[in-house]
N, CA, C and O atoms as a GROMACS GRO file, in nm:
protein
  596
    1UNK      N    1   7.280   6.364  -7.141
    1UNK     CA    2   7.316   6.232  -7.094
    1UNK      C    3   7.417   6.173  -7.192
    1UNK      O    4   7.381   6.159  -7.309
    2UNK      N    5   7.564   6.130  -7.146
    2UNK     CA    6   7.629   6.079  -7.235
    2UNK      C    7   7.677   5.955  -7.236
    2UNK      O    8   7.733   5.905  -7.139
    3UNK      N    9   7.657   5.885  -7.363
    3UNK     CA   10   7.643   5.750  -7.408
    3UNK      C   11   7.791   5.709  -7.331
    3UNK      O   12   7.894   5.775  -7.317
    4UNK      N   13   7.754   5.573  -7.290
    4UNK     CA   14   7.874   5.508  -7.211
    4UNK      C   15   7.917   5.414  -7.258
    4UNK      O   16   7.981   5.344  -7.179
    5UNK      N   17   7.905   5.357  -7.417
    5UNK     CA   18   7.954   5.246  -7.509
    5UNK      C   19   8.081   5.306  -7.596
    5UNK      O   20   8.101   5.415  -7.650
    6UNK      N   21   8.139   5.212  -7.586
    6UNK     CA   22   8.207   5.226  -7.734
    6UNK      C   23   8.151   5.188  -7.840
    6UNK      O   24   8.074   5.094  -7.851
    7UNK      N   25   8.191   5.266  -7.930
    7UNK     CA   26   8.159   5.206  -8.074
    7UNK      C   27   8.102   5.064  -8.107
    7UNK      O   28   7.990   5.025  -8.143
    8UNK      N   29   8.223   4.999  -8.078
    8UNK     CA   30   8.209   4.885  -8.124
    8UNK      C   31   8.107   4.781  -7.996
    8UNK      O   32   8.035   4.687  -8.032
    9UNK      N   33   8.116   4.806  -7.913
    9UNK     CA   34   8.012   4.724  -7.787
    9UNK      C   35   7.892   4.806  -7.840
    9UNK      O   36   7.816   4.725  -7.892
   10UNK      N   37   7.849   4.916  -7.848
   10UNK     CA   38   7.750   4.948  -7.950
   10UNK      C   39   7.655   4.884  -8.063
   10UNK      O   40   7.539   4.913  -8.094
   11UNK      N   41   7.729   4.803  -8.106
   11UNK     CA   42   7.712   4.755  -8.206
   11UNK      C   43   7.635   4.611  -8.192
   11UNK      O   44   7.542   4.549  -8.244
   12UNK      N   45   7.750   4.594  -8.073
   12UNK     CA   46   7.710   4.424  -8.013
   12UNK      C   47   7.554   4.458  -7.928
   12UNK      O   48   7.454   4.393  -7.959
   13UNK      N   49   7.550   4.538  -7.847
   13UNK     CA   50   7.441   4.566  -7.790
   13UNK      C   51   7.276   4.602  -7.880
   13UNK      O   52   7.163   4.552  -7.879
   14UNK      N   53   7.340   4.708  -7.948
   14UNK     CA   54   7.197   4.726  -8.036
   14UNK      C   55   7.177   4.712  -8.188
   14UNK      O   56   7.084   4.756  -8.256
   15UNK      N   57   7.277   4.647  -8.222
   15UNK     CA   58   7.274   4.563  -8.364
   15UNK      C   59   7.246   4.657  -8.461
   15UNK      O   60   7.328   4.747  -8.470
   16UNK      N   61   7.148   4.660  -8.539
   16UNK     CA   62   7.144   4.726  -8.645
   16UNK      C   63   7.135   4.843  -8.616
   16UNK      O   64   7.166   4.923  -8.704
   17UNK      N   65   7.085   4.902  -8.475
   17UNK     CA   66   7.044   4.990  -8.448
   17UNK      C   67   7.108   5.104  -8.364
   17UNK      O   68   7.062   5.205  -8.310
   18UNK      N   69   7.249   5.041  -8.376
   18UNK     CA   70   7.324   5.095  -8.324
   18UNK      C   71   7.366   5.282  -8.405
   18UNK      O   72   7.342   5.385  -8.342
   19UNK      N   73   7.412   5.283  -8.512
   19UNK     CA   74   7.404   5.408  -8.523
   19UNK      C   75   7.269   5.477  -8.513
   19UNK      O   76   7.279   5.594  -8.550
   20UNK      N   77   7.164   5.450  -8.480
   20UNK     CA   78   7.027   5.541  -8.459
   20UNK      C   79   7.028   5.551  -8.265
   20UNK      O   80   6.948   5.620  -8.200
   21UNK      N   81   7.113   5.485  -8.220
   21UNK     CA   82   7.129   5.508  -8.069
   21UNK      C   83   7.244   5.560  -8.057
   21UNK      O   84   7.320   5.484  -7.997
   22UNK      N   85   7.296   5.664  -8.089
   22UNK     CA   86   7.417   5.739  -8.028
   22UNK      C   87   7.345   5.895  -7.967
   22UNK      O   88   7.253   5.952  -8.026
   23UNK      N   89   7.384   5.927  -7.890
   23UNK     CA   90   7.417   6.052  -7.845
   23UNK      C   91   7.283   6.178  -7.916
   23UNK      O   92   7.357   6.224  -8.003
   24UNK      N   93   7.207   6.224  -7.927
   24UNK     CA   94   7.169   6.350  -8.005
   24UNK      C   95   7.067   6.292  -8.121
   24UNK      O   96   7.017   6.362  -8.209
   25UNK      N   97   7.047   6.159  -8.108
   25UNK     CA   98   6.954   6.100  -8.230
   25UNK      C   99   6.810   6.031  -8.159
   25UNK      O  100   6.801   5.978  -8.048
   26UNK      N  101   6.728   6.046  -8.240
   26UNK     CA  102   6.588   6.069  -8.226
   26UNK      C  103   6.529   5.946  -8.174
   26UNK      O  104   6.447   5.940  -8.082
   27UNK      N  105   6.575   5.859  -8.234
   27UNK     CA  106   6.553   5.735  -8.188
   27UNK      C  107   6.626   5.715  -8.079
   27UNK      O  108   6.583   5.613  -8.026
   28UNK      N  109   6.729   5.766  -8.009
   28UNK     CA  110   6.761   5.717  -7.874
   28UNK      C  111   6.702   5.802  -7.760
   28UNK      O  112   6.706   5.770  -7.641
   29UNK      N  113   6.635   5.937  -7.821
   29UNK     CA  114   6.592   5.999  -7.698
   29UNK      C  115   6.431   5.938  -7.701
   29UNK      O  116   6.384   5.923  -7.588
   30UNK      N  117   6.354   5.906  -7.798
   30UNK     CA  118   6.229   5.866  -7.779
   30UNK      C  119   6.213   5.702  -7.709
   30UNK      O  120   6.109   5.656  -7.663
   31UNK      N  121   6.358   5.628  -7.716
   31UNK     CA  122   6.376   5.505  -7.653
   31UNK      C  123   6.382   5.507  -7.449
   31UNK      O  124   6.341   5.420  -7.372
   32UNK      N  125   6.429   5.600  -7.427
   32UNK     CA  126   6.406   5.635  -7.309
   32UNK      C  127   6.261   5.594  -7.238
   32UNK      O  128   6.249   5.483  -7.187
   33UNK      N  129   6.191   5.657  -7.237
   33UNK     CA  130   6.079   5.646  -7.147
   33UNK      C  131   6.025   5.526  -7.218
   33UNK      O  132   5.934   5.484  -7.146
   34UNK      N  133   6.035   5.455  -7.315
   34UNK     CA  134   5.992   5.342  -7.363
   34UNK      C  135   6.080   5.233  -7.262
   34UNK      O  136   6.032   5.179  -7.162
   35UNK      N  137   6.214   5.216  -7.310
   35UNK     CA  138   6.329   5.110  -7.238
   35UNK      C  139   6.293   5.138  -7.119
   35UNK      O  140   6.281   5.031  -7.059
   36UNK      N  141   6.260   5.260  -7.024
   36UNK     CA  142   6.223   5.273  -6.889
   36UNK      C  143   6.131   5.175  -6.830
   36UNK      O  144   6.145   5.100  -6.733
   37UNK      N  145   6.006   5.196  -6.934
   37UNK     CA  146   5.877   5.131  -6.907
   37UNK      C  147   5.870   4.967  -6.871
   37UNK      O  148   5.793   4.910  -6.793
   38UNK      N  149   6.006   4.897  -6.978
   38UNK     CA  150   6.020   4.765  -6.965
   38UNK      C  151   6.100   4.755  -6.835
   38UNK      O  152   6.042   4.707  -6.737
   39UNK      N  153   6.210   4.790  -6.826
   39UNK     CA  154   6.304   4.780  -6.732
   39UNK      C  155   6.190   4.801  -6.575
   39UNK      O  156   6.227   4.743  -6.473
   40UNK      N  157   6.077   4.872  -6.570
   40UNK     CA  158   6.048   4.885  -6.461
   40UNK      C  159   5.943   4.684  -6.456
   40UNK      O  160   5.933   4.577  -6.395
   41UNK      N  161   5.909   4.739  -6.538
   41UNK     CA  162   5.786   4.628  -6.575
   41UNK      C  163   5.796   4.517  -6.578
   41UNK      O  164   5.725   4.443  -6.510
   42UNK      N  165   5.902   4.472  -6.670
   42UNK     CA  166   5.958   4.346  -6.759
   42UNK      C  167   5.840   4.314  -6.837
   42UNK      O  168   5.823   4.192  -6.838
   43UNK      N  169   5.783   4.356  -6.880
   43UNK     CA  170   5.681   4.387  -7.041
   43UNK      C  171   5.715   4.508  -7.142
   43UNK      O  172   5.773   4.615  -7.118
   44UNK      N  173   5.661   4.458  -7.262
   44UNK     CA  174   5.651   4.542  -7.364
   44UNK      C  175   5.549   4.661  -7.345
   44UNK      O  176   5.429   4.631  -7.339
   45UNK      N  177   5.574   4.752  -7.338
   45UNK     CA  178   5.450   4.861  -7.320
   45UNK      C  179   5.334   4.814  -7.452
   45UNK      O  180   5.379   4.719  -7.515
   46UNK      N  181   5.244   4.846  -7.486
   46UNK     CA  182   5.127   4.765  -7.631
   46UNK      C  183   5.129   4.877  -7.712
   46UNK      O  184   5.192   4.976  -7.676
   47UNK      N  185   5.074   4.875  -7.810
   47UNK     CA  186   5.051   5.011  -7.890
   47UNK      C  187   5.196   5.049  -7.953
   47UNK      O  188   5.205   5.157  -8.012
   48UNK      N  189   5.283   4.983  -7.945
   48UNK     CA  190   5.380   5.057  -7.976
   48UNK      C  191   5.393   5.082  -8.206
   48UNK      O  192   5.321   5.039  -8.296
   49UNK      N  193   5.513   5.163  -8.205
   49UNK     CA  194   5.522   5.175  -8.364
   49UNK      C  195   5.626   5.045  -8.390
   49UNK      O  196   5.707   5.016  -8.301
   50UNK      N  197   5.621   4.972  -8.506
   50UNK     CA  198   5.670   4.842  -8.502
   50UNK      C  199   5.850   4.887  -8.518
   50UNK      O  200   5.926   4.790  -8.518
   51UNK      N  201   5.923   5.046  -8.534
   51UNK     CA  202   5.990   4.997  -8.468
   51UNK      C  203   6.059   5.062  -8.407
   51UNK      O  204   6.172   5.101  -8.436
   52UNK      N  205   5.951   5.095  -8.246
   52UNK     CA  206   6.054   5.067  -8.185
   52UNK      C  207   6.006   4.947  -8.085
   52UNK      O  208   6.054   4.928  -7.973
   53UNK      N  209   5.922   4.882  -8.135
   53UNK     CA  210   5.881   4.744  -8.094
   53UNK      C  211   6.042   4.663  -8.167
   53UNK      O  212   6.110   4.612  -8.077
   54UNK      N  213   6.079   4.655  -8.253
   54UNK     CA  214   6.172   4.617  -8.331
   54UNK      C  215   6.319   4.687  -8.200
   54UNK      O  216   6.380   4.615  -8.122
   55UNK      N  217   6.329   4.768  -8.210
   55UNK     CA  218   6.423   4.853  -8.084
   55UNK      C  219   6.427   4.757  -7.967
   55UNK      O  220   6.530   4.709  -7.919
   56UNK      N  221   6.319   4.738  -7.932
   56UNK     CA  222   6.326   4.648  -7.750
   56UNK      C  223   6.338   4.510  -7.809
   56UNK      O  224   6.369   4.420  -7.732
   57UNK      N  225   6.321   4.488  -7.910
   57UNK     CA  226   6.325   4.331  -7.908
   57UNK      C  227   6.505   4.286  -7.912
   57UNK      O  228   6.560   4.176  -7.899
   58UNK      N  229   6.562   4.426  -7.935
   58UNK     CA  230   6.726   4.421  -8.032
   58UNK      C  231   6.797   4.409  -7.855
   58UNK      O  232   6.898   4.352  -7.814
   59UNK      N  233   6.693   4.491  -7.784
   59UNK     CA  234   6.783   4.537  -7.683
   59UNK      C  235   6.737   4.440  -7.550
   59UNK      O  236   6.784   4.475  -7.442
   60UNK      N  237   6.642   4.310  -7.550
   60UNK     CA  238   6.555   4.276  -7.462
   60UNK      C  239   6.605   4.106  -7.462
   60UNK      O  240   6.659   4.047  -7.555
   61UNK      N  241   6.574   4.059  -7.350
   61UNK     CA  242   6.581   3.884  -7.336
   61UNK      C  243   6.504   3.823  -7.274
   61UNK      O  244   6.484   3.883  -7.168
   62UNK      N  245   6.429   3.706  -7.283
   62UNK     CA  246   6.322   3.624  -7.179
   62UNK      C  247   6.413   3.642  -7.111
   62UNK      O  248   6.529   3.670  -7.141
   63UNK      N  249   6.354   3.623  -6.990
   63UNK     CA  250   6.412   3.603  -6.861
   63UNK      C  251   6.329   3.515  -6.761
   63UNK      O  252   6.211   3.542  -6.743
   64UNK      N  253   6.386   3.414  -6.697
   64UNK     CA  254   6.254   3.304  -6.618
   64UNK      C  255   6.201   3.336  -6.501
   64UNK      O  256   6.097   3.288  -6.455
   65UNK      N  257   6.263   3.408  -6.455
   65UNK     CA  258   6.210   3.459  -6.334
   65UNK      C  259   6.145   3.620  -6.374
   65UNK      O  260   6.165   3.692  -6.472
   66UNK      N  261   6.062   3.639  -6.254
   66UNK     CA  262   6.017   3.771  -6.301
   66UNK      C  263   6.129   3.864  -6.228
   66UNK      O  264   6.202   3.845  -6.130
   67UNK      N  265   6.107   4.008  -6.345
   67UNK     CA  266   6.189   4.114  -6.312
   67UNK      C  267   6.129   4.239  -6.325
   67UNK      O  268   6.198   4.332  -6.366
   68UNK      N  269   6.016   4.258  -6.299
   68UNK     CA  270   5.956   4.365  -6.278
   68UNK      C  271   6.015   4.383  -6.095
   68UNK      O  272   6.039   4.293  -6.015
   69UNK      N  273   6.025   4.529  -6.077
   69UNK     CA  274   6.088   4.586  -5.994
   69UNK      C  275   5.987   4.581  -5.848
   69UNK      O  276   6.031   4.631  -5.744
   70UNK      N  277   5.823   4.503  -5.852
   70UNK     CA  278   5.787   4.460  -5.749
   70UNK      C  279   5.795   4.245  -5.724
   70UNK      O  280   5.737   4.158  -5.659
   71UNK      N  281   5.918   4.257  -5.838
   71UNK     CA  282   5.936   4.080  -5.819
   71UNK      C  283   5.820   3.995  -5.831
   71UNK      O  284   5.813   3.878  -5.791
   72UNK      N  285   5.700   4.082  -5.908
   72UNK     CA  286   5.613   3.981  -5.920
   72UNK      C  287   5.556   3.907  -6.058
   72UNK      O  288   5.485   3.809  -6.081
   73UNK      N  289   5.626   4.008  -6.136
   73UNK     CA  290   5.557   3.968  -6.276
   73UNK      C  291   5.702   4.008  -6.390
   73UNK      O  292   5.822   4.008  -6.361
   74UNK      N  293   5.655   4.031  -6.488
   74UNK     CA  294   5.720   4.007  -6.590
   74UNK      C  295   5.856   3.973  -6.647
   74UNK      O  296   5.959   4.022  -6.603
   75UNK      N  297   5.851   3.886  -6.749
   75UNK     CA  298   5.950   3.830  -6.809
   75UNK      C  299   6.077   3.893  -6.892
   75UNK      O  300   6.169   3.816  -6.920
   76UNK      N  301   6.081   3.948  -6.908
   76UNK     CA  302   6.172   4.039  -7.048
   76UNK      C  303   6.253   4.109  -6.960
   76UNK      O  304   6.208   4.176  -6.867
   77UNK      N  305   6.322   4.101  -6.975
   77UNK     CA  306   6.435   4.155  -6.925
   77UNK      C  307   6.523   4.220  -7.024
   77UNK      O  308   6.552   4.176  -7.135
   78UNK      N  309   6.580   4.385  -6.947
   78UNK     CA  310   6.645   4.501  -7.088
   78UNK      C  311   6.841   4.453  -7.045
   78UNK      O  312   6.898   4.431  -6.938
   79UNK      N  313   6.872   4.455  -7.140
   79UNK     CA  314   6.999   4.409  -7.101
   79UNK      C  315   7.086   4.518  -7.044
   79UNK      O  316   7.076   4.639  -7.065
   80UNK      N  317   7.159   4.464  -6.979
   80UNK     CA  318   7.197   4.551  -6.832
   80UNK      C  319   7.288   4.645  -6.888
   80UNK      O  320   7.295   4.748  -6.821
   81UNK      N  321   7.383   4.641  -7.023
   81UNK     CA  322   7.469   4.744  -7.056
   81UNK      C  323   7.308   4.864  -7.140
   81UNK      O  324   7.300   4.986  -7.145
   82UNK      N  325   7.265   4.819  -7.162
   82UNK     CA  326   7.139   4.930  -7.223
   82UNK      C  327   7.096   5.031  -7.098
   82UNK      O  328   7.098   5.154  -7.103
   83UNK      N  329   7.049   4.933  -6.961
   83UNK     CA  330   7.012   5.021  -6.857
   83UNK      C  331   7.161   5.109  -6.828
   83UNK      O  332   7.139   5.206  -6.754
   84UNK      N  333   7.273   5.100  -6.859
   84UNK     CA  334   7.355   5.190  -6.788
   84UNK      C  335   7.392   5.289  -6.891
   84UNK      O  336   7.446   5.398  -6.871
   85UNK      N  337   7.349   5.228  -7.026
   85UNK     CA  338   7.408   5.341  -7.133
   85UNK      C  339   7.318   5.480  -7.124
   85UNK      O  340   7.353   5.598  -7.131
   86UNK      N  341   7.156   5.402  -7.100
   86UNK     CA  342   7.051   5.508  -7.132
   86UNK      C  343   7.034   5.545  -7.009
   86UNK      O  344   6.935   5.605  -6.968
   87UNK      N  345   7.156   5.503  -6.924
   87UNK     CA  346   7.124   5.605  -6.748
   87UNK      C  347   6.997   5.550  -6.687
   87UNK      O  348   6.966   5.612  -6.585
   88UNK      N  349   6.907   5.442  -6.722
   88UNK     CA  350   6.804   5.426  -6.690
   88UNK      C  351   6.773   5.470  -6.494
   88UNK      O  352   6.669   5.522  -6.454
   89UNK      N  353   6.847   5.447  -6.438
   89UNK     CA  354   6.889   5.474  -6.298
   89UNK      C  355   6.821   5.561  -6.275
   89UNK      O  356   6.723   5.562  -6.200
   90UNK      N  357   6.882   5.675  -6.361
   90UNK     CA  358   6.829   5.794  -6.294
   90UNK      C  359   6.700   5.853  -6.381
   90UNK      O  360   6.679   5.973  -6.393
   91UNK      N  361   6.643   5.782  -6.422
   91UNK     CA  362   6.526   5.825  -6.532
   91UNK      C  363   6.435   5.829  -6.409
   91UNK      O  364   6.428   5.732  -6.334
   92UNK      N  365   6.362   5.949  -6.388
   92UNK     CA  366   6.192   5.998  -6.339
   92UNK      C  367   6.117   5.901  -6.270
   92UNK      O  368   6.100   5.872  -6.152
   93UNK      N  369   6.068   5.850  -6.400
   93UNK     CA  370   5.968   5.737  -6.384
   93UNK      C  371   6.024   5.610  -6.283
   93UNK      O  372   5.948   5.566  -6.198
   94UNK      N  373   6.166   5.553  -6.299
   94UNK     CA  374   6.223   5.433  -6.270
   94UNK      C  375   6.251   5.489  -6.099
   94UNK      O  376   6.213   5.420  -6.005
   95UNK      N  377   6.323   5.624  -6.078
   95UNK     CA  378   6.351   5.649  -5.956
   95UNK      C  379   6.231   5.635  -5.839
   95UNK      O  380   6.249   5.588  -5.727
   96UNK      N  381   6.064   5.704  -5.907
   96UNK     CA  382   5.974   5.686  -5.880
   96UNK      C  383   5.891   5.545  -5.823
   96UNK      O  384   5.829   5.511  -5.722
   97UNK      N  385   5.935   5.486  -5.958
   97UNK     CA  386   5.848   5.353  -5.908
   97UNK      C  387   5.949   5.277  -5.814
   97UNK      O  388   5.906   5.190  -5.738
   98UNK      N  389   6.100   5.311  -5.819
   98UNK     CA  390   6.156   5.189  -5.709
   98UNK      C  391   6.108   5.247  -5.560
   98UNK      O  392   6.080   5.164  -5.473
   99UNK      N  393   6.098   5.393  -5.532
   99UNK     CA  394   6.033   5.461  -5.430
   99UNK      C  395   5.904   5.420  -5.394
   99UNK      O  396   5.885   5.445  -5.275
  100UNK      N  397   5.802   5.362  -5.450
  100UNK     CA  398   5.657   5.320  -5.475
  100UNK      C  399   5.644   5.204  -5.428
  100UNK      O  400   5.551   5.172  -5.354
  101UNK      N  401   5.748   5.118  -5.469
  101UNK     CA  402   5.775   4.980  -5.416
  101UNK      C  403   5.813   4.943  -5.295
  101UNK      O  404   5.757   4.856  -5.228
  102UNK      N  405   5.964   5.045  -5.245
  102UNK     CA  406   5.991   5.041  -5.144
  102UNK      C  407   5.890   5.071  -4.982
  102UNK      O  408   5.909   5.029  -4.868
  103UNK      N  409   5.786   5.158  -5.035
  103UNK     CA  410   5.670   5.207  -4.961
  103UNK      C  411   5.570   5.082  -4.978
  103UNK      O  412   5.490   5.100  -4.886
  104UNK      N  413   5.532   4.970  -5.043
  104UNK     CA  414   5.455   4.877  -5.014
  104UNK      C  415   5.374   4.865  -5.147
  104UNK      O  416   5.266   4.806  -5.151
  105UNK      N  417   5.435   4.926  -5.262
  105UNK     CA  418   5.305   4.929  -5.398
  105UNK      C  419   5.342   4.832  -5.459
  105UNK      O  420   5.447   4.774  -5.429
  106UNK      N  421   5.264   4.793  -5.557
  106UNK     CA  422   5.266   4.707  -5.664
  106UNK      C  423   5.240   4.735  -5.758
  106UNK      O  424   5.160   4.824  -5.785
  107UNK      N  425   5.328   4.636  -5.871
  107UNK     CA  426   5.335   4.704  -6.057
  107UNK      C  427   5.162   4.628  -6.072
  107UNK      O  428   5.121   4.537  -6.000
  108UNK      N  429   5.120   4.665  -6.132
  108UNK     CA  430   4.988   4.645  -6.216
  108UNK      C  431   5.006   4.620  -6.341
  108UNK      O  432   4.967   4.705  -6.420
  109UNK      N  433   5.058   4.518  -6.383
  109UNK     CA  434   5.069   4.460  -6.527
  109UNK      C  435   4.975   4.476  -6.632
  109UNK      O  436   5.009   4.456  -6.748
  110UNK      N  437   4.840   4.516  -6.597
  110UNK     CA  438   4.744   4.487  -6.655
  110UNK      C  439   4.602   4.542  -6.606
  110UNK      O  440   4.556   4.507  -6.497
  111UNK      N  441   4.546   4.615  -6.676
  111UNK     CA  442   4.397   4.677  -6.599
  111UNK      C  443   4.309   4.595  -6.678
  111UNK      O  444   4.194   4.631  -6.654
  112UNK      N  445   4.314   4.498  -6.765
  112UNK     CA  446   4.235   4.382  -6.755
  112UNK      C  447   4.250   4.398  -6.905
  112UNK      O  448   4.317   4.493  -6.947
  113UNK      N  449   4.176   4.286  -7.013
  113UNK     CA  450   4.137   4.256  -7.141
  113UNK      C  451   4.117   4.386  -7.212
  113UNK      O  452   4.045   4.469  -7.155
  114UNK      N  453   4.167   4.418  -7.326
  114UNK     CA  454   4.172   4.543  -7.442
  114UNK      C  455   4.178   4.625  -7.343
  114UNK      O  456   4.070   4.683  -7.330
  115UNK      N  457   4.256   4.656  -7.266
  115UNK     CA  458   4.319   4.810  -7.206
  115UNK      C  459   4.447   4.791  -7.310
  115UNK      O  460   4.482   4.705  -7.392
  116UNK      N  461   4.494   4.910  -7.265
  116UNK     CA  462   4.635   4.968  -7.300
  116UNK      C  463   4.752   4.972  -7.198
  116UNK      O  464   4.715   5.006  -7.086
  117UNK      N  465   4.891   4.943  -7.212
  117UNK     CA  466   4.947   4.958  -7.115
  117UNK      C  467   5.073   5.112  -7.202
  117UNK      O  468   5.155   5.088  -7.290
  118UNK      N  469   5.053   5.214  -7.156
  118UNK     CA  470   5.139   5.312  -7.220
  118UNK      C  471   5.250   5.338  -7.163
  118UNK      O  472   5.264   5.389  -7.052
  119UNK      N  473   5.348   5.299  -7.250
  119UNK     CA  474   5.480   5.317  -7.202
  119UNK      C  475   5.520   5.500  -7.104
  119UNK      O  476   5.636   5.539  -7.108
  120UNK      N  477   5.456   5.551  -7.060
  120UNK     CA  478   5.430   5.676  -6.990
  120UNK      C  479   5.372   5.665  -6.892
  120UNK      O  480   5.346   5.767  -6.829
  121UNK      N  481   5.329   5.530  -6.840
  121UNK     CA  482   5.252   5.534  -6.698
  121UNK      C  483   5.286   5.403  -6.708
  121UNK      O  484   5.318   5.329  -6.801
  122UNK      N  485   5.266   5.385  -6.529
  122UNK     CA  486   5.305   5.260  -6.489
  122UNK      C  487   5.208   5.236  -6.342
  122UNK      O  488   5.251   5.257  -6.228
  123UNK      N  489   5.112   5.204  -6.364
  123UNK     CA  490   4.979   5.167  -6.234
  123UNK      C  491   5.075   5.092  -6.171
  123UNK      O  492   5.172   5.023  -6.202
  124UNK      N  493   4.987   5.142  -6.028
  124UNK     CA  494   5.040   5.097  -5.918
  124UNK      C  495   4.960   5.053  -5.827
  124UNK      O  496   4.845   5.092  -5.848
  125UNK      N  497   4.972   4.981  -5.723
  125UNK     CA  498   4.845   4.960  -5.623
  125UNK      C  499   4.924   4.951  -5.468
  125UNK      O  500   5.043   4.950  -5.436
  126UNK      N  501   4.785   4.943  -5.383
  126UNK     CA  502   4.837   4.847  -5.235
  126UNK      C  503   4.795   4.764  -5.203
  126UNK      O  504   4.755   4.721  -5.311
  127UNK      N  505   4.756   4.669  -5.108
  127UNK     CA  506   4.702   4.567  -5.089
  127UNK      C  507   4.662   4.565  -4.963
  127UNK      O  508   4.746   4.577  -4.875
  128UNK      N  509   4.484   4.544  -4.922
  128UNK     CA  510   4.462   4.563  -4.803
  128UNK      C  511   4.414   4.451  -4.807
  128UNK      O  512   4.349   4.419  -4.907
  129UNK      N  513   4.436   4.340  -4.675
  129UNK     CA  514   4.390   4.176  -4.736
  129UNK      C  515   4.404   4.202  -4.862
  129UNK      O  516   4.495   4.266  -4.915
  130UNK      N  517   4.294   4.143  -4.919
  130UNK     CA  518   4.280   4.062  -5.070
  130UNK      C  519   4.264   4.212  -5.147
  130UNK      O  520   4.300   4.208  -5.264
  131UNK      N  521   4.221   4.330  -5.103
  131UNK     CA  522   4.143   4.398  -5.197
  131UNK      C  523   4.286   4.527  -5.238
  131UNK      O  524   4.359   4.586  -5.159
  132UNK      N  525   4.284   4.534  -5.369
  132UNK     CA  526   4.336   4.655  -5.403
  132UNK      C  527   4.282   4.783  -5.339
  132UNK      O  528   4.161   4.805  -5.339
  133UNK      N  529   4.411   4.908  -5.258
  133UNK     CA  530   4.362   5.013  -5.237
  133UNK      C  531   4.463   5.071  -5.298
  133UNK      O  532   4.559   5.028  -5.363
  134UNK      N  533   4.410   5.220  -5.255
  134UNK     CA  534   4.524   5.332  -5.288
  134UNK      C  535   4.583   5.279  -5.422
  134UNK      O  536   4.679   5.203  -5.435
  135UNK      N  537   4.506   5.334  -5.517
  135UNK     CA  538   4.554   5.318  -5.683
  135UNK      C  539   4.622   5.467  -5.752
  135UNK      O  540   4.568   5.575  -5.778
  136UNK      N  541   4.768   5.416  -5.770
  136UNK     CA  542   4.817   5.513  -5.831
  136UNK      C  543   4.863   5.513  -5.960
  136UNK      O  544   4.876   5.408  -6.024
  137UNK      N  545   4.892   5.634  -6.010
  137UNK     CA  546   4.981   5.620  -6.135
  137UNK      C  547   5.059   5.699  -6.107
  137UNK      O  548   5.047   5.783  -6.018
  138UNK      N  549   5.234   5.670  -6.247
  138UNK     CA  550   5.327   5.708  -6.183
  138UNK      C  551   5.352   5.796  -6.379
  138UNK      O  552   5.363   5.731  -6.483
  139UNK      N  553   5.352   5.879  -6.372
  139UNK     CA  554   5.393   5.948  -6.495
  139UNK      C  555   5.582   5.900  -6.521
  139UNK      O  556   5.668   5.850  -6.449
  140UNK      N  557   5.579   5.934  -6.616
  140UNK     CA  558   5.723   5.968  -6.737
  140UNK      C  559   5.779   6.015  -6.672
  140UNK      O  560   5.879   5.958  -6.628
  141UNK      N  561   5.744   6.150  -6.629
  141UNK     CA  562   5.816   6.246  -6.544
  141UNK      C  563   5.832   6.220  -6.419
  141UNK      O  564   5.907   6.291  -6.352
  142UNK      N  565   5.782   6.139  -6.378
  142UNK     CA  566   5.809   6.057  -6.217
  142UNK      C  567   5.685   6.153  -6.141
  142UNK      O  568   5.685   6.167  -6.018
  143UNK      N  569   5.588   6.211  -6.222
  143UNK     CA  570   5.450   6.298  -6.143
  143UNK      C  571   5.422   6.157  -6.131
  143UNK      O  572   5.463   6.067  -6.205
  144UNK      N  573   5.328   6.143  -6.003
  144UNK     CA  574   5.235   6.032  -5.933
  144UNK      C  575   5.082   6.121  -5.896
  144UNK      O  576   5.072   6.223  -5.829
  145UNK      N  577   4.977   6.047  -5.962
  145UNK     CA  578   4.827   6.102  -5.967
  145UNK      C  579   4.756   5.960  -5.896
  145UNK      O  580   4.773   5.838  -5.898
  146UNK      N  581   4.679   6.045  -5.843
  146UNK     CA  582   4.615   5.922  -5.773
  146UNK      C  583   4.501   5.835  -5.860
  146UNK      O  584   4.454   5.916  -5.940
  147UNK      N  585   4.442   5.717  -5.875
  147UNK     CA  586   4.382   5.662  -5.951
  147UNK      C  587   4.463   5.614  -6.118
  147UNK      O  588   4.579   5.636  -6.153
  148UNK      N  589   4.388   5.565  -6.169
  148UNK     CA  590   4.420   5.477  -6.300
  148UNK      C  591   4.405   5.549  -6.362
  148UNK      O  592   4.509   5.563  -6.426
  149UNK      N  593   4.301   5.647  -6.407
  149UNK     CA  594   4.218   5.737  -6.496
  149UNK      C  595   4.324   5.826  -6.579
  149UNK      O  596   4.284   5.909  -6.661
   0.00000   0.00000   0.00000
């Protein structure tokens, strides 16, 4: 996948962190399925290492409306030259869940108090009346398993 910044917009975009996001470096390929996770979500995945908690904060903005990709929840928004540098488009997981959505699912922000939300899965649901059915998850790799578990 090749980086679509210049140098110097590089710089403006991911600040300090700009030479650890070029092309072939460790920190930009492990930022992937992380930056994915928000961009689908508009949350911070939890658990993270502080930095690349430090990483999304360089590359991330409130945003007032929600921008999670079922328009119902979250705030944070990844800035739009990041989604095109890191190809986010065509990332697994993101192609997946806009497919998930388009079929009638919903992001699941949250499986309630001290869960985890791992930047590698992204719960999903449907809605029959009031009651959640058909609970999925959507892997990294854009695999979809049925249930939360």
């Amino acid at each position: 996948m090749a980086a679509k910044l210049r140098a110097e917009e590089r710089s403006l975009v991911y600040g300090d962190f700009a030479p650890m996001m070029q092309d072939g470096e460790k920190t930009r390929e492990d930022m992937l399925d992380r930056a994915a996770y928000v961009y689908v979500t508009g949350q911070f995945p939890s658990h993270l290492r502080k930095h690349y908690t430090a990483v999304l904060r360089a590359i991330t903005h409130y945003f007032r409306k929600p921008v999670a990709f079922d328009g119902r929840t979250g705030n944070i928004k990844l800035d739009d030259r990041v989604v095109e540098d890191l190809d986010l488009d065509k990332h697994p997981m993101v192609k997946e869940v806009r497919n998930k959505v388009a079929e009638g699912y919903f992001i699941q922000p949250s499986r309630g108090f001290g869960t985890r939300r791992p930047f590698w899965r992204v719960f999903m649901f449907k809605l029959q009346g009031e009651h959640m059915v058909d609970k999925i998850t959507v892997q990294a790799d854009g695999a979809v398993k049925k249930g939360w578990d």
